[in-house]
Residue frames relative to the residue before (quaternion, step in Angstrom):
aa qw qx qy qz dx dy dz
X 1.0000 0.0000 0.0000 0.0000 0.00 0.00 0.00
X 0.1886 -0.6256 0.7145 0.2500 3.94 -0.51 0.73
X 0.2132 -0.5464 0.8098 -0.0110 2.74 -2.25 0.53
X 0.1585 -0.7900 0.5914 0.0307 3.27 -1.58 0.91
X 0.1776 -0.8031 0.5538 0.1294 3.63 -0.59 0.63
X 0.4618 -0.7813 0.4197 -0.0145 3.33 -0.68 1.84
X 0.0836 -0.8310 0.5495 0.0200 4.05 -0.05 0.49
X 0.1939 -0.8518 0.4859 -0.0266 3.94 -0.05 1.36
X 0.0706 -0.7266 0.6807 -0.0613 3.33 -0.26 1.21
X 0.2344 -0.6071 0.7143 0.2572 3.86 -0.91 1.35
X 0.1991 -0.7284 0.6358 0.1601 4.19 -0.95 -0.31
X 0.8680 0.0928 -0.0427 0.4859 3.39 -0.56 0.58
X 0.5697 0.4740 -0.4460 0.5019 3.31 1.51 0.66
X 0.2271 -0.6019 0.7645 0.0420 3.39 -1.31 1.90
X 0.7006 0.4069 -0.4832 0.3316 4.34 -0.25 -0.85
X 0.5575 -0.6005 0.4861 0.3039 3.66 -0.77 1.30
X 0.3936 -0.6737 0.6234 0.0509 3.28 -1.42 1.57
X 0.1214 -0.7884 0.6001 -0.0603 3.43 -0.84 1.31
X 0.2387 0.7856 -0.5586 0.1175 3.73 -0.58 0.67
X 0.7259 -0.4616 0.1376 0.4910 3.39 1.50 1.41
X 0.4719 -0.6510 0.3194 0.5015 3.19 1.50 0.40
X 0.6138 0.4277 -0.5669 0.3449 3.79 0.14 0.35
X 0.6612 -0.6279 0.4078 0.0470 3.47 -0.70 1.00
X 0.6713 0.1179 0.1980 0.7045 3.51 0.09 -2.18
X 0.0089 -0.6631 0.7407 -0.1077 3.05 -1.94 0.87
X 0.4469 -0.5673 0.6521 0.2307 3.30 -1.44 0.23
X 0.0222 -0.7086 0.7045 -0.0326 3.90 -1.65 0.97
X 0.2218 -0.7460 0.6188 0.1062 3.28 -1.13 1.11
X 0.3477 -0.6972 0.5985 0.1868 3.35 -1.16 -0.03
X 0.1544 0.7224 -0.6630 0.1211 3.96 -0.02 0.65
X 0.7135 -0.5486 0.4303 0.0693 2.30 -2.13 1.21
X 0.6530 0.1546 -0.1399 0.7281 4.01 0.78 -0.48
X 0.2246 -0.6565 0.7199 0.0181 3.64 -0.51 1.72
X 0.5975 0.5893 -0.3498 0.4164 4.49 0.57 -0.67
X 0.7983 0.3976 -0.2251 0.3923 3.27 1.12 -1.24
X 0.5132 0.7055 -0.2368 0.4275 3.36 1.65 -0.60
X 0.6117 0.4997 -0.0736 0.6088 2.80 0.75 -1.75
X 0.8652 0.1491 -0.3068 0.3675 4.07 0.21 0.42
X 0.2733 0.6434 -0.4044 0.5897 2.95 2.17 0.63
X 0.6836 0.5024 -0.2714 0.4546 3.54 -0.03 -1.34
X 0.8559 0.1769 -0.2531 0.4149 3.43 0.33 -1.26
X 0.5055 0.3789 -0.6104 0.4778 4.05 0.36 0.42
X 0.4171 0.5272 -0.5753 0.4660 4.09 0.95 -0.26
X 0.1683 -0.6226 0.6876 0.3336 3.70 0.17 -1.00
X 0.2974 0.8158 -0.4041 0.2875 3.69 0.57 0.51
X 0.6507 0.5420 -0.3118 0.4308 3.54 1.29 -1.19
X 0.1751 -0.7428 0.6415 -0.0777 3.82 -0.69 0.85
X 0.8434 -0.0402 -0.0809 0.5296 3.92 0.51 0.12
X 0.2722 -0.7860 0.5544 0.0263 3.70 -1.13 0.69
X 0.0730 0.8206 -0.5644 -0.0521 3.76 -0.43 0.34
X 0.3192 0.8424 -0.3698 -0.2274 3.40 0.38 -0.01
X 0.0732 -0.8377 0.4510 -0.2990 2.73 1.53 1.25
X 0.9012 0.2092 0.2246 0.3059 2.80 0.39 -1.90
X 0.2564 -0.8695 0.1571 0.3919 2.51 2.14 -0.06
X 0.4454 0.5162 -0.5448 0.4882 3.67 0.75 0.74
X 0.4633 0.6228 -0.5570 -0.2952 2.29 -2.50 -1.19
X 0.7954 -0.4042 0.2546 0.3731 3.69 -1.47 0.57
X 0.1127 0.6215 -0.7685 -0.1019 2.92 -1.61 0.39
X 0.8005 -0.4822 0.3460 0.0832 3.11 -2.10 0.53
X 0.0679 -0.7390 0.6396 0.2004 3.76 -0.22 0.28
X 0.7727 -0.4424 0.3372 0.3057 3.37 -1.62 0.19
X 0.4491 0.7843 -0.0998 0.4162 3.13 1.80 -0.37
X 0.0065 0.7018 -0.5131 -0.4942 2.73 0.85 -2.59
X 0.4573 0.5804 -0.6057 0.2951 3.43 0.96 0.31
X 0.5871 -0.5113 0.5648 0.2738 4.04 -1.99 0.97
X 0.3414 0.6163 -0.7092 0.0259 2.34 -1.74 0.47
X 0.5622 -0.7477 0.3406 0.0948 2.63 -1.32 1.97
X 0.0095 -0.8568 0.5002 0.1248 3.44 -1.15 0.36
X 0.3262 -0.8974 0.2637 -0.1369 2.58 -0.49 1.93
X 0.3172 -0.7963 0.3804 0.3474 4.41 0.25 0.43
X 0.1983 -0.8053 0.4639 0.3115 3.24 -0.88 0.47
X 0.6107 -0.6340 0.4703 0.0621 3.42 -1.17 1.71
């Protein structure tokens, strides 16, 4: 399975980017984004929502993100 590692440049953003202070994160890509996405939340786990964009973050045990992400 390749794997790709994804470098996020915000542009043209000066107002200070908050995301609980952790910075860098890990995103997966899974195949049934519906089924995840109602795993995560009876997990109570899910911690941000874009569906803007159609992702968003859940929580390790930690609190470190990580993004979740459809595959296209």
């Amino acid at each position: 399975m390749p794997f790709e590692i994804e470098l996020t440049w915000n542009r043209g953003r000066v107002e200070s980017y908050e995301n609980g202070g952790i910075d860098t994160h890990i995103a997966f890509v899974v195949d049934d984004f519906d089924a995840a996405h109602e795993l995560h939340e009876k997990m109570g786990c899910i911690i941000r929502e874009n569906p803007r964009m159609g992702l968003y973050f859940i929580a390790d045990p930690e609190g470190q993100w990580i993004e979740i992400l459809p595959a296209r």
